[in-house]
C-alpha positions, 0 to 999 in steps of 0.5 A: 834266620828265624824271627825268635831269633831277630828281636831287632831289625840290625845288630850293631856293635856300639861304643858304649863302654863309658858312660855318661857320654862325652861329645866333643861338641857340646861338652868341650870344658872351659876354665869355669868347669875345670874349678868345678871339677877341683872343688869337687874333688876336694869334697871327701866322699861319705860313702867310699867308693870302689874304683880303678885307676886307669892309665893311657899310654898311646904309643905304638909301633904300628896300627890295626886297622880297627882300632878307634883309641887314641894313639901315635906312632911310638916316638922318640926316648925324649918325648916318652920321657916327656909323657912320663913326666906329665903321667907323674904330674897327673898322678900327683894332682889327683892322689893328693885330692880328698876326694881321690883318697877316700876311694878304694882303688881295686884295680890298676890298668895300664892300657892304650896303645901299647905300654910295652912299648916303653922303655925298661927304665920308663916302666921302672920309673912309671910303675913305682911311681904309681904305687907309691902316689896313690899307696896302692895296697900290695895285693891291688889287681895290676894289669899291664898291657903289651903288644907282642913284639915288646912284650915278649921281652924279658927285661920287661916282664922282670921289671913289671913284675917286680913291680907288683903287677899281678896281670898282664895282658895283649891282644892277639884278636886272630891267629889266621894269617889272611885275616892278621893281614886284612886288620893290619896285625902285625906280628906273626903266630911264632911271635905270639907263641914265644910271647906266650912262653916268655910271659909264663915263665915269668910266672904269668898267666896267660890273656888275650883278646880276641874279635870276630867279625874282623874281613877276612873270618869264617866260621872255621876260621873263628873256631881255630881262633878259639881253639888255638886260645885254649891250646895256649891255656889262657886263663883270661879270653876277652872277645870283642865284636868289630865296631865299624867306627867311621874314622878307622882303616877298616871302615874307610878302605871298605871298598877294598875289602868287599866281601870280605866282612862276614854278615850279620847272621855269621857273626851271630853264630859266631858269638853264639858258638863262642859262648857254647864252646867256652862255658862246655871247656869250664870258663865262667862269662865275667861280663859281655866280652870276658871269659875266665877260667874259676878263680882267675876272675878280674875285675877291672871291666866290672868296675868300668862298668859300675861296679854292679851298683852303678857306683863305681868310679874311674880314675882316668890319667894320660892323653885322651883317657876318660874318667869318672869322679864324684858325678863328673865325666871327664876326658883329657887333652889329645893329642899328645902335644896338647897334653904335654902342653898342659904343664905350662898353662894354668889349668888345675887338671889336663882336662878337654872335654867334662860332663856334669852328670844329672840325677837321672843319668846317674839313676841311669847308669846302672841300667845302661851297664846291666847288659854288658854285666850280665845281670844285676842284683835288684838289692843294687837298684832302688825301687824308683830306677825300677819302676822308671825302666818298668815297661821296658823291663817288662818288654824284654821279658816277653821278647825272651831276652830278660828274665827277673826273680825277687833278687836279680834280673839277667840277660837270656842267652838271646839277650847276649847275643843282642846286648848292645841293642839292650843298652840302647833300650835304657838311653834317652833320644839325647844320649843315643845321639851323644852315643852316635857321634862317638862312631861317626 
C-alpha cells in the first residue's frame, strides 16, 4: 500500500462512541457524587438542549462472538418483569428533574442486547410507559431494536408499532454462512428474510447493520454483504468496523481463528469499496458508520455524537447504560442484579460510575465527534476551540485528510478511511488511556 495512502502506522478500530470517558478505575461514583449529580438536575437548564433518551435492555438468547454491550442470557418472565419495573422507577426519577424537562427529547432508542426479546405484554407496558413519562411528542423518532428471531414476530411488531415507534432496526452484520458462524450469528438467511418481510408489512422500512472485518470475510464475501442489503431495499445501512475488544470471544479464541481475520489493507478496501459502492446506488453517508437513502435520514447517532455543536445530551436508562447530562458522564449499576438491587438502597439514582466533565473536555468534545460526523460548521465552534486544535487542523489539512473553508471543516475521503485515528488526534495523553482501558 502506497504511503499517500498510509497516513498512519496502524489503523485500529477504537471505542470512542461517548465521550468524555468513564474508567472504571478512577470514576467509580460515591454517595457524595451522586447528590452532585441530583443537584445538577434540578438545575433548569438556560438554553435548551437536544437530546435522546436511550434505553438498555440486555437480554439475549444467544451472543455474537464480537459484541462488548453489557448483556445477559434472556431470563426468566419474573426477572424481565423485575427489569421493567426498575426501567420505570428510572424513567420516573429522571422525567420529574428540572433539568430533564427542559431538554428537547428528539429521539428515542431502545437498544441493547436485544429488546425483542420481551414479552409482547412487556413491550406494551414498557413503551407507554415511556411516552407518557417523559411526554414524548408523537412524532418523536422512535426506534426499537431486535434480533431476528424475536423480531419477526408479528404480535410484536403490531404492538411497537402501536406504540409510536417510527423505527425498527436489527442486525444482520453478514449474510455469509462461514462467517454467521466464525461471529457466533445465529439465525440463518431464510430467517432474516422472513424478518424482512414481516417487518415491512407491518409498514416498516428496512434497517440493518452490517461489520467488516469479521473472520472469515473476503472481498467478495464483503461485496454479496453489501449487495444482498440493497437487494432487500434497506433504506438505513449501518456499517461498523470490528473492534478487538480484549474481553470478547473473538478476540480471546484467536488462536482458533488464525488466518481467518482479514488484514489491515483488506479492511481498508473494503470501507472504501463500501463508501463507492453505497453513495454510486443513491445513499448519503449521515456519520462515520450510517448510510440512508434521501429522506429517510435518523438522527439518533448524531445526537450520540454532539448534535454537531458539541451540545447535545443523553438521557441513558437501564443497566450499564451511559449518559450525559448538564456536564456529568454517568454510566449505571451492571450487572443486572446490581441494578435490580438499586431499589432497596438509598441512592437518588442507579449510578456507578460518574465523571465531572472540565471546561476543557467540553470544548473538546465537538472536535472529538468531528470524524465520526463527518464535518462541522465552524459557526458551532468558538474562535477559542479553533485556535486550541490550530496546528493539529492544520496538520491534517497537509496529510490530505481535512479540508476547511470560511463555514466548515470536513473529512477527505482518506480522512474517512482513518477516522478513528482523527479522534485520537483531539485526546489528551489522559483521555487516550481512559480510551484504552475500555478495550483492555
Amino acid at each position: 500500500m502506497s504511503s499517500q495512502i498510509m497516513p498512519y502506522h496502524e489503523r485500529t478500530a477504537l471505542p470512542s462512541y461517548f465521550f468524555p470517558f468513564l474508567s472504571p478505575n478512577s470514576d467509580k461514583a460515591t454517595e457524595d457524587d451522586v447528590e452532585y449529580f441530583h443537584q445538577k438536575l434540578n438545575e433548569k437548564c438556560t438554553s435548551p438542549r437536544q437530546a435522546l433518551l436511550y434505553v438498555h435492555i440486555p437480554f439475549c438468547d444467544s451472543f455474537c462472538h464480537f459484541c462488548t454491550f453489557y448483556r445477559i442470557h434472556t431470563p426468566s418472565i419474573d426477572a424481565m418483569e423485575s427489569y421493567v419495573k426498575v426501567l420505570k422507577k428510572e424513567m420516573q426519577a429522571y422525567a420529574k428533574m428540572p433539568y430533564i424537562q427542559s431538554l428537547k427529547i428528539e429521539s428515542v432508542y431502545f437498544g441493547g442486547g436485544s429488546p425483542s426479546v420481551l414479552s409482547p405484554r412487556l413491550i406494551d407496558e414498557l413503551l407507554s410507559w415511556t411516552r407518557d413519562c417523559f411526554n414524548l411528542k408523537p412524532n418523536v423518532e422512535f426506534t426499537y431494536e431486535g434480533e431476528v428471531r424475536t423480531l419477526k414476530d408479528m404480535e410484536r411488531l403490531k404492538v411497537i408499532r402501536k406504540n409510536g415507534c417510527t423505527r425498527v432496526s436489527f442486525g444482520v452484520q453478514s449474510f455469509d454462512r462461514k462467517v454467521r458462524k466464525l461471529a457466533g450469528l445465529v439465525p440463518p438467511f431464510e430467517e432474516i428474510l422472513e424478518c424482512v418481510k414481516n417487518i415491512r408489512d407491518v409498514g416498516y422500512a428496512v434497517n440493518i447493520d452490517l461489520m467488516y472485518g469479521l473472520p472469515g470475510q473476503t472481498m467478495a464475501t464483503w461485496k454479496d454483504d453489501l449487495s444482498q442489503a440493497v437487494k432487500l431495499s434497506a433504506t438505513n445501512i449501518d456499517i461498523y468496523d470490528t473492534i478487538h475488544y480484549a474481553t470478547t470471544k473473538l478476540v480471546q479464541h484467536r488462536h482458533k481463528l488464525k488466518g481467518e481475520f482479514p488484514i489491515e489493507d483488506d479492511r481498508i478496501e473494503m470501507l472504501r469499496y463500501a463508501l463507492q459502492y453505497l453513495s454510486q446506488i443513491g445513499y448519503c453517508q449521515e456519520t462515520i458508520e450510517d448510510f440512508a437513502l434521501p429522506g429517510k435520514e435518523y438522527q439518533m447517532k448524531k445526537l450520540v455524537y454532539g448534535g454537531g455543536d458539541g451540545r447535545s445530551e443523553t438521557i441513558g436508562i437501564g443497566a450499564s447504560s451511559i449518559g450525559f447530562l448538564n456536564n456529568v458522564a454517568y454510566r449505571n449499576f451492571h450487572p443486572f442484579q446490581d441494578y435490580i438491587n438499586w431499589l432497596t438502597t438509598t441512592r437518588k439514582l442507579p449510578i456507578a460510575l460518574s465523571y465531572k466533565a472540565s471546561a476543557e473536555d467540553i470544548s473538546t468534545r465537538i472536535m472529538v465527534y468531528l470524524p465520526k460526523l463527518l464535518k462541522i460548521e465552524k459557526k458551532n465552534i468558538t474562535r477559542d476551540a479553533i485556535d486550541k486544535y490550530r496546528t493539529t487542523l492544520d496538520r491534517l489539512k497537509e496529510n490530505g485528510l481535512i479540508e476547511e473553508d470560511d463555514s466548515v471543516i470536513k473529512l477527505t475521503e482518506l480522512g474517512i478511511i482513518w477516522a478513528d485515528n482523527l479522534v485520537a488526534e483531539f485526546l489528551t495523553a489522559r483521555q487516550k488511556q481512559k480510551m484504552w482501558k475500555l478495550m483492555y
